[in-house]
C-alpha positions, 0 to 999 in steps of 0.5 A, a space after each residue: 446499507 448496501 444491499 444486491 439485487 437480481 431480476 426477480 427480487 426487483 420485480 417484487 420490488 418494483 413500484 418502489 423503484 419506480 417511485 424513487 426513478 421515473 424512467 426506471 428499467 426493469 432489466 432481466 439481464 441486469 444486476 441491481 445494486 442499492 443503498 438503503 436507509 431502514 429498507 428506503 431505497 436511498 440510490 441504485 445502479 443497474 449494470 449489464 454483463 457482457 462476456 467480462 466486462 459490464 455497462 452502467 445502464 443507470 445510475 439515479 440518486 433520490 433527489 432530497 438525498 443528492 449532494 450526499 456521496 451516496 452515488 459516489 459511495 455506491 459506485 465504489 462499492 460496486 467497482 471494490 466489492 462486486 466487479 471481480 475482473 474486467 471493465 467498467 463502461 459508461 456510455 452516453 455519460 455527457 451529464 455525468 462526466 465530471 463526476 465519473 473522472 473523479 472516480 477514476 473513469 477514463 474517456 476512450 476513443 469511442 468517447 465512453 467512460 471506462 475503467 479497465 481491468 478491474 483485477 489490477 486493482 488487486 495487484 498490490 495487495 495479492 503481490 504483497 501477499 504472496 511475498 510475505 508468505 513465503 518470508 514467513 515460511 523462510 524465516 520460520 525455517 530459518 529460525 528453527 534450524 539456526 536456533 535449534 543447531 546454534 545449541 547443538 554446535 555450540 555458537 551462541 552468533 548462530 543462537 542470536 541470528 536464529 532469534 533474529 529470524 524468528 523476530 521477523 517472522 513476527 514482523 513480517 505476520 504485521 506487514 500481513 496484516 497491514 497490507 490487509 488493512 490498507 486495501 480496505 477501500 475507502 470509506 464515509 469515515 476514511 476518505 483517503 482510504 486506509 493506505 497509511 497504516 502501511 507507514 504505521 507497520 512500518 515503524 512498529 518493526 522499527 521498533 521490534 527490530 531495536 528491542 531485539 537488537 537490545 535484548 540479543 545485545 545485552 546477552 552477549 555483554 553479559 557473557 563476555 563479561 561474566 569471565 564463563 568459560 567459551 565453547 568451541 562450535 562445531 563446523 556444521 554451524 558455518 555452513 547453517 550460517 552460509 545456507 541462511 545468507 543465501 535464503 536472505 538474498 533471494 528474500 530480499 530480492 523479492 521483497 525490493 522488486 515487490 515493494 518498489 513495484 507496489 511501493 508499499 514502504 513496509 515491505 521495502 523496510 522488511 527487504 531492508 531488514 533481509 538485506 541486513 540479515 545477509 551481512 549478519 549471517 556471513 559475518 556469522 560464519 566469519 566468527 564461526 570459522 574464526 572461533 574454531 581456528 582462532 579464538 572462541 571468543 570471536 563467536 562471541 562478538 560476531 553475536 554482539 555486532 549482528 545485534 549492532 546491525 539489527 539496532 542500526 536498521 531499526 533506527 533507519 527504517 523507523 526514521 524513513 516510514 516516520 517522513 511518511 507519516 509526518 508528510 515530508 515533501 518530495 521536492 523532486 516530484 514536485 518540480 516534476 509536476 511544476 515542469 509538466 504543468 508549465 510545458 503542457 497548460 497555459 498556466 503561468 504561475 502555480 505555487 504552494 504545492 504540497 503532497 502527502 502520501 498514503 500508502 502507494 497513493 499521492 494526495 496533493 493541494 496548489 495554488 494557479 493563479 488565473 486572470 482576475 476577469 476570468 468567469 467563474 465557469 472558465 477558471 473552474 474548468 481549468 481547474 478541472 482539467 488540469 487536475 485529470 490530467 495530472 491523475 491521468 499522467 502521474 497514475 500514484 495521484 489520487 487526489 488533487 485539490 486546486 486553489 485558484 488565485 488571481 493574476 495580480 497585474 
């Protein structure tokens, strides 16, 4: 359990702490964080505020519990659930940092360890948030009025868009929700974290996208067919159909800059969709004026091709967020990465390069190879360093495994 502490609750606590840490601070300024095991303190970190940012005064792990991730996962919790805005800075960190690199520290000029603005973290998903909002209260908007006018003014191609909308705003309260999910920082039961369930949302409005295709689809056959007598629809449909298309392009608009900043490829998938609805609703319009001026069966059909449309898209963004969760290669990071390690590292051979992606975030696994009298000690440490640099170059890596092989003469 991880549990807070300030000054005088530690006091009252003191021997315990002193006990687990012989060189425990008590610290009147200091927040104290721990994880506990049926009130056992397991491990604690004592942080120090100043203006925004906070020092790491100590971090200490119980010695018959190391090796665990219990420092690991309690940092984390400090760094997701506890610094709201600012930096984190370490100093003094010679014997610790490895460890704090993988974390995701960063050694400044002044040779401290430190990750900045915090707050950042919260980019992707406050972004994300806000842009799916507004595509809900747009799209129930839109809904509403084409559904409700589309009866009055006699356009069944209105009808159909207007269901069409109210289909995504139950896609779009997904994309809410998975962009929720998928911020949950990682955790002893996800180490990759939660990222992927982007991918998963994904495919479901793939999927709702093809029942409703299939469902609008359906009704218009069934009215073509049925030999029912065709109204004519009223003028005012056009230029509902014609404000619908420009709300479209201005969604879609956001929703591509947010979701290719971001890259949250359930939110690319949705602008996707709005870009197909700003075809949709003026090929609606084309059918209204085409019905009145024309014949009333146009009306008609346009319903029938907006459903075409919907049916394509679906397929599309279901067989693009499926690469994603099937793990398919980015061939052309790939041999980014090769080229960037050959230019800047004395490695002569890297092979078997897999990635996979979760959410934004790349994990990857190689292969160098190192000479075959080379120390333990020595081929670790290019392994290590070359794997911070790569997550200090390529800010999307999250995580890199690095096989070593020898040279074979």
């Amino acid at each position: 359990m991880y549990k807070s502490y300030i000054y005088e609750d530690v006091k009252s606590r003191f021997e315990e702490f002193q006990k687990l840490d012989n060189d425990f601070i008590l610290n009147e300024m200091g927040l104290y964080y721990t994880i506990e095991n049926k009130n056992e303190i397991i491990a604690y970190i004592l942080l120090e505020k100043d203006l925004n940012n906070y020092e790491l005064k100590r971090i200490f792990v119980k010695k018959s519990e190391r090796f665990k991730s219990y420092g690991t996962n309690l940092l984390l919790f400090v760094i997701n659930k506890k610094i709201r805005k600012g930096s984190l800075i370490v100093d003094n960190a010679d014997t610790i940092s490895d460890f704090l690199v993988k974390i995701g520290f960063k050694k400044k000029e002044d040779g401290k360890f430190a990750i900045e603005g915090v707050e950042n973290k919260d980019f992707r998903k406050k972004e994300g948030q806000k842009t799916v909002v507004a595509s809900i209260f747009w799209n129930i908007v839109l809904a509403v009025t084409k559904i409700g006018f589309g009866y009055i003014g006699r356009s069944r191609a209105l009808l159909t868009d207007g269901f069409n909308s109210l289909s995504d705003v139950v896609t779009s309260s997904g994309i809410l929700l998975g962009i929720h999910f998928s911020n949950i920082p990682e955790d002893e039961s996800h180490p990759f974290g939660h990222e992927k369930i982007e991918s998963v949302i994904g495919v479901i409005i793939g999927i709702f996208m093809i029942l409703t295709a299939f469902e609008l689809g359906k009704g218009g056959m069934e009215i073509l067919f049925s030999g029912e007598k065709r109204e004519i629809p009223e003028m005012l449909t056009v230029y509902l159909a014609l404000f619908s298309s420009v709300v479209k392009y201005f969604m879609y608009k956001q929703k591509i800059r947010v979701g290719v900043e971001t890259e949250n490829s359930a939110l690319i998938a949705d602008a996707r969709d709005s870009r197909n609805d700003i075809f949709a609703s003026l090929g609606v319009a084309l059918g209204i004026l085409l019905s009145i001026y024309v014949s009333p069966i146009f009306d008609l059909l346009i319903s029938i091709l907006v459903a075409v449309l919907i049916f394509k898209e679906g397929v599309s963004v279901i067989l693009e967020t499926t690469d994603t969760i099937l793990d398919k290669q980015d061939m052309e990071f790939i041999d980014r990465l090769k080229k960037y390690i050959y230019e800047n590292t004395d490695i002569k051979n890297v092979h078997d390069v897999m990635m996979r992606k979760s959410g934004d975030k790349i994990f990857l696994e190689l292969h160098i190879r190192v000479p075959k009298d080379m120390t333990v000690y020595s081929a670790h440490k290019i392994s290590d360093d070359l794997e911070n640099s790569i997550k200090e170059d390529f800010l999307l890596v999250k995580s890199v495994t690095i096989h070593l092989d020898c040279l074979i003469d």
